[in-house]
KOLKE-952928 format. One record per residue (C-alpha): x, y, z; residue in one letter; residue number from 0. Coordinates in nm, 4 decimals. Example, Ala and Ser with C-alpha at 12.3 -4.5 7.8 and 13.67 -1.06 7.14 Angstrom:
% KOLKE-952928
DRENGU / 1.2300 / -0.4500 / 0.7800 / a / 0
DRENGU / 1.3670 / -0.1060 / 0.7140 / s / 1
% end
This chain:
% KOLKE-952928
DRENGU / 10.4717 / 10.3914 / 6.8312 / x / 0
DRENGU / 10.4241 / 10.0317 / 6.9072 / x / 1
DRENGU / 10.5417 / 10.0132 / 7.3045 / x / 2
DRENGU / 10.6519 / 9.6762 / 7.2981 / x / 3
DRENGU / 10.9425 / 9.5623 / 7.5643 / x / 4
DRENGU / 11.2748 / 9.5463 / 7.3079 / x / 5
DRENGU / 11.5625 / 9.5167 / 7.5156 / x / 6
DRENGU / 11.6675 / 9.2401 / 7.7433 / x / 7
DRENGU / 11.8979 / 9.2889 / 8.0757 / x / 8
DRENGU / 11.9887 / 9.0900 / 8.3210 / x / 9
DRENGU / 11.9131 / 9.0979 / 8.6566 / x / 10
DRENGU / 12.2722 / 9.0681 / 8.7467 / x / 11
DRENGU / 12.3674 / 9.4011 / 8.5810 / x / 12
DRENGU / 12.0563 / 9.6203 / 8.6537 / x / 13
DRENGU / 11.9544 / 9.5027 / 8.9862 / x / 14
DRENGU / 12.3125 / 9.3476 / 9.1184 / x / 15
DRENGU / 12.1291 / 9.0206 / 9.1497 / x / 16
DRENGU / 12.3260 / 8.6950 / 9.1073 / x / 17
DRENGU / 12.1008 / 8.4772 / 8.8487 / x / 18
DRENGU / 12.1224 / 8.4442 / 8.5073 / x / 19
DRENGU / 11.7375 / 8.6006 / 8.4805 / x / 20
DRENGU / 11.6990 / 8.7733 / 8.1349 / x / 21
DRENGU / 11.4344 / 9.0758 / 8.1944 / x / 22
DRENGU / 11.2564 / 9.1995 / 7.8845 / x / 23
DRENGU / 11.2576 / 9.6384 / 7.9451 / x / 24
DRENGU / 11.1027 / 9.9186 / 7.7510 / x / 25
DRENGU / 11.3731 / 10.1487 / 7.5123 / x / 26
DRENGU / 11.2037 / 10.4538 / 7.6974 / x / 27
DRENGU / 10.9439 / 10.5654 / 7.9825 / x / 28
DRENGU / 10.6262 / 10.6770 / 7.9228 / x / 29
DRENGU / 10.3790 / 10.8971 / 8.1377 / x / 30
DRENGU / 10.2673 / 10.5773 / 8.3692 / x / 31
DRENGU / 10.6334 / 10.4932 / 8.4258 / x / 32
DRENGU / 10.7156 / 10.5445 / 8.8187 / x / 33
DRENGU / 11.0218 / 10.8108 / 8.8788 / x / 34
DRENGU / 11.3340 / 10.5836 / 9.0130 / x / 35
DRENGU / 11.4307 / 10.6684 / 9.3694 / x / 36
DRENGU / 11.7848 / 10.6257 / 9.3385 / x / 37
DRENGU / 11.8014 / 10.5792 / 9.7211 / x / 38
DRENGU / 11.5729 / 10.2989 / 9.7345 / x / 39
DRENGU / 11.7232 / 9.9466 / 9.8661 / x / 40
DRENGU / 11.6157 / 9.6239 / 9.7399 / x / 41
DRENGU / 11.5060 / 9.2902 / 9.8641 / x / 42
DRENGU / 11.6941 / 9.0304 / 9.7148 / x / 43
DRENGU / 11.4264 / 8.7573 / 9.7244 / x / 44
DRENGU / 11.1176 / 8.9791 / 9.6918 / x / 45
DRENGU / 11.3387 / 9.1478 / 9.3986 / x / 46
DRENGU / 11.3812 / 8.8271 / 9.2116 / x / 47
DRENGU / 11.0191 / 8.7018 / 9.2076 / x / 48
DRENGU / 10.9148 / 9.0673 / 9.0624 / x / 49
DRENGU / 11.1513 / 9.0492 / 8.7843 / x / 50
DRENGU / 11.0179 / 8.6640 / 8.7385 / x / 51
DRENGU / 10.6729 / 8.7995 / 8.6837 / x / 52
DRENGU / 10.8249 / 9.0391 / 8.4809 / x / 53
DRENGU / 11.0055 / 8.8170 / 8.2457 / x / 54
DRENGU / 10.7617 / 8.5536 / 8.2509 / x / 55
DRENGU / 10.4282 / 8.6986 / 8.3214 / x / 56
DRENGU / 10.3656 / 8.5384 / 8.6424 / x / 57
DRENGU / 10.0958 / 8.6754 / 8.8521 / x / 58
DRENGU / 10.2819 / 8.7659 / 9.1816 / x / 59
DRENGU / 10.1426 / 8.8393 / 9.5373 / x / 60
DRENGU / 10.3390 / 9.0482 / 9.7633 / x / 61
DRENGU / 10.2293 / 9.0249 / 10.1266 / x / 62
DRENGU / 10.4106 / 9.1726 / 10.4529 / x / 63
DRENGU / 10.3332 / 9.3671 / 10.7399 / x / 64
DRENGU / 10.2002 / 9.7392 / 10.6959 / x / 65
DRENGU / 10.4774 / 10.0163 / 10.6138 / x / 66
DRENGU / 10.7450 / 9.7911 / 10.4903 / x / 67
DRENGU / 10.7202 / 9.9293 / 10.1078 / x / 68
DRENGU / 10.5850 / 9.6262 / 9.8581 / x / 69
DRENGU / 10.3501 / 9.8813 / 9.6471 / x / 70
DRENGU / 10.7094 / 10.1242 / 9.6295 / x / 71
DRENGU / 10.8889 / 9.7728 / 9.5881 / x / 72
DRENGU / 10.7144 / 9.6857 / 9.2629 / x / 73
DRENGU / 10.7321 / 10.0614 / 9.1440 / x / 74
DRENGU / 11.0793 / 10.0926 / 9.1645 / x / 75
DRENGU / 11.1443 / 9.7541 / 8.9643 / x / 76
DRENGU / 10.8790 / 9.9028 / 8.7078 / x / 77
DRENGU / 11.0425 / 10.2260 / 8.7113 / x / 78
DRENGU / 11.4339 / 10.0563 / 8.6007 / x / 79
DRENGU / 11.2442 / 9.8403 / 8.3531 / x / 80
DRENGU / 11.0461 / 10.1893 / 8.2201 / x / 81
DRENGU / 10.7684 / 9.9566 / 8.2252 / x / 82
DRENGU / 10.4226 / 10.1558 / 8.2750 / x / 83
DRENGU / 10.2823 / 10.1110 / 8.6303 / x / 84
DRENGU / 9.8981 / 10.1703 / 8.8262 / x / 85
DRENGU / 9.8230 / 10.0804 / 9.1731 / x / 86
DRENGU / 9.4145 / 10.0628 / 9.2648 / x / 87
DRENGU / 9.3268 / 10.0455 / 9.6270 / x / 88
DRENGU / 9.0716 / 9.7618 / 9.6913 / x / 89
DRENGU / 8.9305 / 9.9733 / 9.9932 / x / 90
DRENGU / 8.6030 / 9.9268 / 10.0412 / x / 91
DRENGU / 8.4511 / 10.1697 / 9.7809 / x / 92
DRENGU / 8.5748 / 9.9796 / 9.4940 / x / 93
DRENGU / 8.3180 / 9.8329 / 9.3273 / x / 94
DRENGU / 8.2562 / 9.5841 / 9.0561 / x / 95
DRENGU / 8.1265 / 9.8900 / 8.8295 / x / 96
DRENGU / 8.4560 / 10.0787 / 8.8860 / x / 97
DRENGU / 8.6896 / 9.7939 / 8.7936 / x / 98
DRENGU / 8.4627 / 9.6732 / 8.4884 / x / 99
DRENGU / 8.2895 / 10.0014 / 8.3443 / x / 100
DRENGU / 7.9614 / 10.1499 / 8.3426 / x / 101
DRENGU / 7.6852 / 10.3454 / 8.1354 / x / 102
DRENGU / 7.7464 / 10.7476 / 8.1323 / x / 103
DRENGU / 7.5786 / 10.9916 / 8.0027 / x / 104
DRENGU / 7.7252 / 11.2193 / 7.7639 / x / 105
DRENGU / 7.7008 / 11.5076 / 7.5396 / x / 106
DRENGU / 7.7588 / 11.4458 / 7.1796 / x / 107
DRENGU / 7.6658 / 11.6992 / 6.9220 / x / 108
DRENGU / 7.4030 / 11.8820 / 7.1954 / x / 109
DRENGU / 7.2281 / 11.5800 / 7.2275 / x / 110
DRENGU / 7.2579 / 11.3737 / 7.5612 / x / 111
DRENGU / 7.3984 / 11.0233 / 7.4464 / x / 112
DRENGU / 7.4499 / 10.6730 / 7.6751 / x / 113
DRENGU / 7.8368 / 10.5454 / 7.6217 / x / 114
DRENGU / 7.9915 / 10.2828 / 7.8155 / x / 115
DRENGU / 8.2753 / 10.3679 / 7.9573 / x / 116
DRENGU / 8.5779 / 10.1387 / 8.0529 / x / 117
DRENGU / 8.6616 / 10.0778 / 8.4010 / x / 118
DRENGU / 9.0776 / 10.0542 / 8.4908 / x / 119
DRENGU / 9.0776 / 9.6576 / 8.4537 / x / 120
DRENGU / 8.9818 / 9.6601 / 8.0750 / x / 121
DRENGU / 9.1920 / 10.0096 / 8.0205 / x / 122
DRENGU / 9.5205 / 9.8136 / 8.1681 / x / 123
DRENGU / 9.4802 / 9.5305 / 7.9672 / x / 124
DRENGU / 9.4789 / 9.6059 / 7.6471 / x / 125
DRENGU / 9.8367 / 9.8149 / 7.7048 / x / 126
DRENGU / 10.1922 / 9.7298 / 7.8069 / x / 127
DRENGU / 10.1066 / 9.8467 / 8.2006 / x / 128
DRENGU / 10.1912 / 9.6794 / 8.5230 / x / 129
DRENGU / 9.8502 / 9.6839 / 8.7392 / x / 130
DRENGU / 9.9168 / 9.6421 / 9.1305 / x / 131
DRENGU / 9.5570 / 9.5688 / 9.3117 / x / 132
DRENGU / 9.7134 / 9.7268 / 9.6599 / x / 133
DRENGU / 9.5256 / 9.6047 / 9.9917 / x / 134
DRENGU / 9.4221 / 9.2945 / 9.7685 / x / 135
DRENGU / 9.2830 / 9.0991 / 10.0970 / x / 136
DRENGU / 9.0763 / 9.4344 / 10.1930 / x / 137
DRENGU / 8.8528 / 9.3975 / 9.8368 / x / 138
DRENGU / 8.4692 / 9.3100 / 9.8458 / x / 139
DRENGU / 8.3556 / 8.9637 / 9.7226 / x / 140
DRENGU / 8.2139 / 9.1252 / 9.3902 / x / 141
DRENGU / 8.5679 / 9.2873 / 9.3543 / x / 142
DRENGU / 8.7864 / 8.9617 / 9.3680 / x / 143
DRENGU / 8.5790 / 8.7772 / 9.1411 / x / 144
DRENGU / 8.6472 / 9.0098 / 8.8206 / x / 145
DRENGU / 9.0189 / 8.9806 / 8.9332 / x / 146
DRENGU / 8.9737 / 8.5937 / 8.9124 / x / 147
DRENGU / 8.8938 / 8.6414 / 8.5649 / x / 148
DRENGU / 9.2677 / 8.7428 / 8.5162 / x / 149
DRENGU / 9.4672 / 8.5714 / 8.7036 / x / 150
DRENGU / 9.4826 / 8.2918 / 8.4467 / x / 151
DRENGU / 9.7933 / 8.3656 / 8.2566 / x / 152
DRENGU / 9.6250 / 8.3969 / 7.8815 / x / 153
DRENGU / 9.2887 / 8.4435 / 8.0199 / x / 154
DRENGU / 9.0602 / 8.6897 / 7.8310 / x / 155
DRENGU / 8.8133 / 8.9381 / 7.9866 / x / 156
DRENGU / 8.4492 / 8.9486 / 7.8534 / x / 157
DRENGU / 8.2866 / 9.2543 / 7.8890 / x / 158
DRENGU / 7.8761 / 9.1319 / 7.9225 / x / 159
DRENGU / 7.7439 / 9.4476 / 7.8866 / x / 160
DRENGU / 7.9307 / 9.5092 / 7.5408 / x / 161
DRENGU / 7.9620 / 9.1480 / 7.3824 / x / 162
DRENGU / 8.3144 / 9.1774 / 7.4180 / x / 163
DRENGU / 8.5821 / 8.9568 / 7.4887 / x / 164
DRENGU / 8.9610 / 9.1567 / 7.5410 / x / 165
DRENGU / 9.2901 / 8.9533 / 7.4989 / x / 166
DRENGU / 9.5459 / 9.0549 / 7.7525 / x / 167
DRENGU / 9.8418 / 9.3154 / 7.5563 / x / 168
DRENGU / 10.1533 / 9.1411 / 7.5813 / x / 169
DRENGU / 10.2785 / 9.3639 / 7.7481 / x / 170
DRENGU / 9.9972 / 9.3358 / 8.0493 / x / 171
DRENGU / 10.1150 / 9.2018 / 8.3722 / x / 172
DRENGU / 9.9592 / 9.1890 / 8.7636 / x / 173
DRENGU / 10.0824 / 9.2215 / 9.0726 / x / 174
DRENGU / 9.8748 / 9.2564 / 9.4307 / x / 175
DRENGU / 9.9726 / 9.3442 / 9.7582 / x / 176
DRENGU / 9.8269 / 9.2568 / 10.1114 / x / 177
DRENGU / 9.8866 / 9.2414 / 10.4871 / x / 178
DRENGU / 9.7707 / 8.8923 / 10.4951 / x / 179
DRENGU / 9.8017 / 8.6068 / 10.3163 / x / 180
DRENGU / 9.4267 / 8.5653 / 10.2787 / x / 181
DRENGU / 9.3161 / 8.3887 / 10.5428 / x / 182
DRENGU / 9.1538 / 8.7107 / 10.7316 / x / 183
DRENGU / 9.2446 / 8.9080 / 11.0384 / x / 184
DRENGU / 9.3986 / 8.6294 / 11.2560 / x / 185
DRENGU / 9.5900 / 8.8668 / 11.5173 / x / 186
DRENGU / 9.3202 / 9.1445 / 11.5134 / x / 187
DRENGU / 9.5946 / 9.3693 / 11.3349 / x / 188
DRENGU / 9.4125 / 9.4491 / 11.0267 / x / 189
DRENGU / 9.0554 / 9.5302 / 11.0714 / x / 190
DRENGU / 8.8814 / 9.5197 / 10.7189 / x / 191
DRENGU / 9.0474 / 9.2311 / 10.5571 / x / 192
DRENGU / 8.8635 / 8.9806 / 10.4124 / x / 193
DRENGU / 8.9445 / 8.5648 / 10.3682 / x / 194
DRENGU / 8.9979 / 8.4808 / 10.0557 / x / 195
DRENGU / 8.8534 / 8.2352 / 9.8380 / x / 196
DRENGU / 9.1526 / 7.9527 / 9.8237 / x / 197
DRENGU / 9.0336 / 7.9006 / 9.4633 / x / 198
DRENGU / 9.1246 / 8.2546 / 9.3937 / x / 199
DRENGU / 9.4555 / 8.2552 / 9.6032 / x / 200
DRENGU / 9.5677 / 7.9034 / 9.4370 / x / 201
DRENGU / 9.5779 / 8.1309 / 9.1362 / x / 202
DRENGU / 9.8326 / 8.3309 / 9.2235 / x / 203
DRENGU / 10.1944 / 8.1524 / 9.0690 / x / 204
DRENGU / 10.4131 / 8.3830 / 9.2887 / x / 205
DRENGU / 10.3762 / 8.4853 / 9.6635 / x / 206
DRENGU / 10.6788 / 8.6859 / 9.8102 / x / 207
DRENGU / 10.6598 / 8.8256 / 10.1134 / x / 208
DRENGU / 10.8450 / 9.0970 / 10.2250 / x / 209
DRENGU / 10.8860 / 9.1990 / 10.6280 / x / 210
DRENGU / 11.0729 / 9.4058 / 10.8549 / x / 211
DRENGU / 11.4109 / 9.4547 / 10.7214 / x / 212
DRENGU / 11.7493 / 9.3773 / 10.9211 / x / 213
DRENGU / 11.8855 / 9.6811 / 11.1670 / x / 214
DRENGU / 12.1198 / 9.7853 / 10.9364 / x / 215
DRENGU / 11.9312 / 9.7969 / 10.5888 / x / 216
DRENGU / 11.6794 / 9.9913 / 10.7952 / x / 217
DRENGU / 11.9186 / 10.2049 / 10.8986 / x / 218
DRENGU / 12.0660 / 10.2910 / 10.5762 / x / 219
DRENGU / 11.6951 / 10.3589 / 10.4331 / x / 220
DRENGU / 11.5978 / 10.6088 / 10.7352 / x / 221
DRENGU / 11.9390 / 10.7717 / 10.6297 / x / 222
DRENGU / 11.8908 / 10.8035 / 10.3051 / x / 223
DRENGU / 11.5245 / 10.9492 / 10.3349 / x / 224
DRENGU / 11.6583 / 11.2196 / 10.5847 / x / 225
DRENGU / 12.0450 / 11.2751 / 10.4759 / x / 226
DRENGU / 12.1288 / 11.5439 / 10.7766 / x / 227
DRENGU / 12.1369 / 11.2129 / 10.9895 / x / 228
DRENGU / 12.3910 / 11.0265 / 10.7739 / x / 229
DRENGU / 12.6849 / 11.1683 / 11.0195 / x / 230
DRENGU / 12.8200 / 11.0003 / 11.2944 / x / 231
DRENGU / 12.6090 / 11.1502 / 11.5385 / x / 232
DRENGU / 12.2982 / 11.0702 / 11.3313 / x / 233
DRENGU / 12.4083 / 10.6924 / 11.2858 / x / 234
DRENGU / 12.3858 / 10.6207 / 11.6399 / x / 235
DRENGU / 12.0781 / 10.8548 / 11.6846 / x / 236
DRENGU / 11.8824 / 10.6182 / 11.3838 / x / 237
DRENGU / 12.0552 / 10.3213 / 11.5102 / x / 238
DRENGU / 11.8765 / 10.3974 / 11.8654 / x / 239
DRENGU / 11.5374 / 10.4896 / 11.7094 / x / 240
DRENGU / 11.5759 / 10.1332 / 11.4953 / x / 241
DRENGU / 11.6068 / 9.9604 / 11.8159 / x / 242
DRENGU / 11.3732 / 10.1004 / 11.9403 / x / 243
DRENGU / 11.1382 / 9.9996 / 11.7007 / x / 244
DRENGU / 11.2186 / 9.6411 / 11.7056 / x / 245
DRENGU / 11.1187 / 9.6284 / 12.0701 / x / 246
DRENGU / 10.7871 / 9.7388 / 11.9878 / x / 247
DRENGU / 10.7632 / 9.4700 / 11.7185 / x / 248
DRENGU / 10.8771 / 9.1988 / 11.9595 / x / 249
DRENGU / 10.6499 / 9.3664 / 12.1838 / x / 250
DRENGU / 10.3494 / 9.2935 / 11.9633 / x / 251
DRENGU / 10.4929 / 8.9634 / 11.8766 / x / 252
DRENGU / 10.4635 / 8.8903 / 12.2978 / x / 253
DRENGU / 10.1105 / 9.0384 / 12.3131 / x / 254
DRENGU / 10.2748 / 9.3481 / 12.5681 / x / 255
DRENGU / 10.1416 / 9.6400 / 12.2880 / x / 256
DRENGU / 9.8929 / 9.6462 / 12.0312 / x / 257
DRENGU / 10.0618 / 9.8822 / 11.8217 / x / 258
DRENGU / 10.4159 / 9.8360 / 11.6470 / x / 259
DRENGU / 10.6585 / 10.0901 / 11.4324 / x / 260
DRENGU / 10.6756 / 10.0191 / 11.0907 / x / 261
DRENGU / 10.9336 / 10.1434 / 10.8602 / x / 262
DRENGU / 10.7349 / 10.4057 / 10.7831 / x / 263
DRENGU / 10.7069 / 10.5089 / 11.1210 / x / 264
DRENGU / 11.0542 / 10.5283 / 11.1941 / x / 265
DRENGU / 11.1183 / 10.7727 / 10.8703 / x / 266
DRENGU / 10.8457 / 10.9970 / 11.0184 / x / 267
DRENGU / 11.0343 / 11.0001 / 11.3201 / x / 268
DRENGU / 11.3873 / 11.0646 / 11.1666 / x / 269
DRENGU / 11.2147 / 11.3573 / 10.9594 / x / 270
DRENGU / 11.0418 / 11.5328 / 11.2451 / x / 271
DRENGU / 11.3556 / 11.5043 / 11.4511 / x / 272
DRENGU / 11.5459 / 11.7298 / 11.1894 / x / 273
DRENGU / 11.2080 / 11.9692 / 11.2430 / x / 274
DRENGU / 11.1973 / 11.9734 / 11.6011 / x / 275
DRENGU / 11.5605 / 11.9150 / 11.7411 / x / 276
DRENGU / 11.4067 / 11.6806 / 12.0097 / x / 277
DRENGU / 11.3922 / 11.2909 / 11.9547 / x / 278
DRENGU / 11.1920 / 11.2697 / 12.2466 / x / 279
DRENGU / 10.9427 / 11.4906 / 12.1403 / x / 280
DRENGU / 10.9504 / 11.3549 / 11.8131 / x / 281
DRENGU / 10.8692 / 11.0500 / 11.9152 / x / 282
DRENGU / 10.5784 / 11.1022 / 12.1123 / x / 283
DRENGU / 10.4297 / 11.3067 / 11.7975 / x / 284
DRENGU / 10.4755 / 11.0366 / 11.5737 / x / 285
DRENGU / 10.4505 / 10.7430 / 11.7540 / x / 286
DRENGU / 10.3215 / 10.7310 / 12.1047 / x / 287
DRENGU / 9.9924 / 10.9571 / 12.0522 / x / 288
DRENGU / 9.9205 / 10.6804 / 11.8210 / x / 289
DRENGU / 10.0041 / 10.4101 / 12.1177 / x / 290
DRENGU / 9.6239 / 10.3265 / 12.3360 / x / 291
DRENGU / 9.7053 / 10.5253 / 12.6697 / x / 292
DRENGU / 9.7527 / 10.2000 / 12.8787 / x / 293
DRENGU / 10.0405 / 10.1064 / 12.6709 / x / 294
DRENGU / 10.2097 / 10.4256 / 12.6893 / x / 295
DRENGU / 10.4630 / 10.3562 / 12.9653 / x / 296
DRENGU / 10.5486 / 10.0272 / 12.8240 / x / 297
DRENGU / 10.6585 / 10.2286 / 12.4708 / x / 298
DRENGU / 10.8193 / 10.4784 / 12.7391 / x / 299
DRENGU / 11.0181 / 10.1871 / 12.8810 / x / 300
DRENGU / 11.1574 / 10.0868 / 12.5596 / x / 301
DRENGU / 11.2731 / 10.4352 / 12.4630 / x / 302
DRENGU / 11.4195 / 10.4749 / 12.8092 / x / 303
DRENGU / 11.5889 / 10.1541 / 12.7414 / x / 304
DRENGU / 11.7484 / 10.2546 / 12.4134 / x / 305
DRENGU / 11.7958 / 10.6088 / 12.4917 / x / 306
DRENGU / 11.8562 / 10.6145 / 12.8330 / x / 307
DRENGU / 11.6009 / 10.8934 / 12.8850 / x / 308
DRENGU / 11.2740 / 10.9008 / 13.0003 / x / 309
DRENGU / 10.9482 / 10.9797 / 12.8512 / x / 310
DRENGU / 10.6886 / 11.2062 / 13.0615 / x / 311
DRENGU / 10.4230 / 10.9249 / 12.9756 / x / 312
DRENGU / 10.6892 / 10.6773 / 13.1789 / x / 313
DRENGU / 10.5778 / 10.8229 / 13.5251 / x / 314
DRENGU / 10.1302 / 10.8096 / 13.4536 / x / 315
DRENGU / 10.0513 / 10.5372 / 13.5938 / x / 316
DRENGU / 10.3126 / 10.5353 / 13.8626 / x / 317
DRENGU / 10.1333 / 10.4972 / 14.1777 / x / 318
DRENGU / 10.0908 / 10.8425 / 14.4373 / x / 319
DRENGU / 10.3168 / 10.7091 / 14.6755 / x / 320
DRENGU / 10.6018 / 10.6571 / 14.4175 / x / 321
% end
């Protein structure tokens, strides 16, 4: 079978979305096709520049803080469009040979043979499949300089080693995702990322960023990940735990901690509070042993603050005489 988008919807209908955006979307999902969380809450903005790149195979960059879902952002637009979907971390063992394709030895016909095999990049492009570089500002030099090669729109790939040069499928589109917007660890947050070459990053047609939701989005997400807090009782509990983790990102923002709850965090939190029956214990197992111990009793403060209870870690560096 040819797997060729054939229908068109709009973004209206499938993604409640007020613009007249036509998005081209596969008749059925494949093996590559991400499952659809049926829970999972969209960004309006960061929502519409997917479905542009989509539609109009634009190459989009996705940037926001750690933990606030862009990889699971793109998925789940994939996964309602049953358009196939890869994500390749650019961590720091990624290598040119990886991406491209290398010489392997094999056995053919009990004789040890030399084949070339294809790395991802030249796999993904000749097939309808959504490629998402994740960590894209954490990739070697070597790395982002095959990507270059396809961020132009039409532009082919030439595989030296084999003479070849591959057209992109229609079908073929690329996303990336990164903490920064390439210009390198400014607020010592993200050790490992690189600056990018501003040739490379003008290349990019689309960059949406995507950040720490409102209080009561975040809410509903921690709610819907662990449903045994969706009661009364467990609004106000995950309202509490949402506040405080905006203190400890307006903390960070005020230089007072060096480490802030993402998201992410806060989920791990909610979960381990259905395990252990304790939100106080729960936090300090998911959050504070992560804090640097000189920080602790300002994280203490803040959950005192919110849930008018104290931490043991509020009273370690209180002085003897106290």
């Amino acid at each position: 079978m040819d797997f060729r988008p054939g229908l068109m919807v709009s973004a209206r209908d499938a993604f409640g979305i007020d613009s007249g955006l036509m998005v081209p979307m596969f008749p059925e999902p494949n093996e590559h096709v991400p499952e659809i969380d049926p829970a999972y809450r969209f960004n309006h903005d960061v929502t519409l520049a997917l479905l542009a790149g989509f539609a109009h195979n634009r190459r989009v960059l996705l940037q926001g803080l750690h933990g606030t879902g862009k990889s699971t952002h793109i998925e789940q637009v994939a996964a309602r469009l049953n358009w196939p979907c890869i994500r390749v971390n650019l961590d720091g063992h990624i290598s040119r040979l990886d991406l491209v394709g290398k010489d392997t030895v094999v056995i053919e016909n009990g004789q040890q043979v030399t084949r070339f095999q294809e790395g991802v990049v030249p796999w993904a492009l000749q097939q309808p499949m959504a490629l998402i570089f994740d960590e894209y500002d954490a990739g070697r030099p070597d790395v982002m300089f095959v990507i270059q090669r396809l961020l132009e729109r039409d532009g082919s790939f030439t595989l030296t080693d084999q003479n070849r040069v591959l057209r992109p499928h229609p079908g073929f589109r690329l996303f990336a995702t990164s903490n920064t917007v390439g210009l390198g660890n400014l607020n010592g947050m993200y050790h490992g990322v690189q600056r990018l070459n501003h040739a490379q990053m003008d290349r990019w047609n689309i960059v949406a960023s995507l950040n720490y939701l409102p209080a009561a989005e975040e809410i509903a997400i921690v709610q819907s990940r662990v449903p045994s807090l969706a009661d009364g009782a467990g609004t106000a509990l995950v309202a509490s735990m949402v506040e405080v983790a905006n203190l400890t990102r307006q903390g960070f923002l005020a230089g007072d901690v060096s480490t802030l709850m993402s998201p992410r965090t806060v989920i791990s939190w909610a979960e381990n509070v259905a395990v252990f029956r304790d939100p106080a214990l729960a936090f300090r197992l998911s959050f504070v042993n992560k804090c640097d111990e000189s920080e602790r009793t300002v994280v203490a403060e803040y959950f005192q603050r919110c849930f008018d209870a104290e931490l043991e870690e509020s009273f370690e560096l209180a002085p003897a005489y106290a």
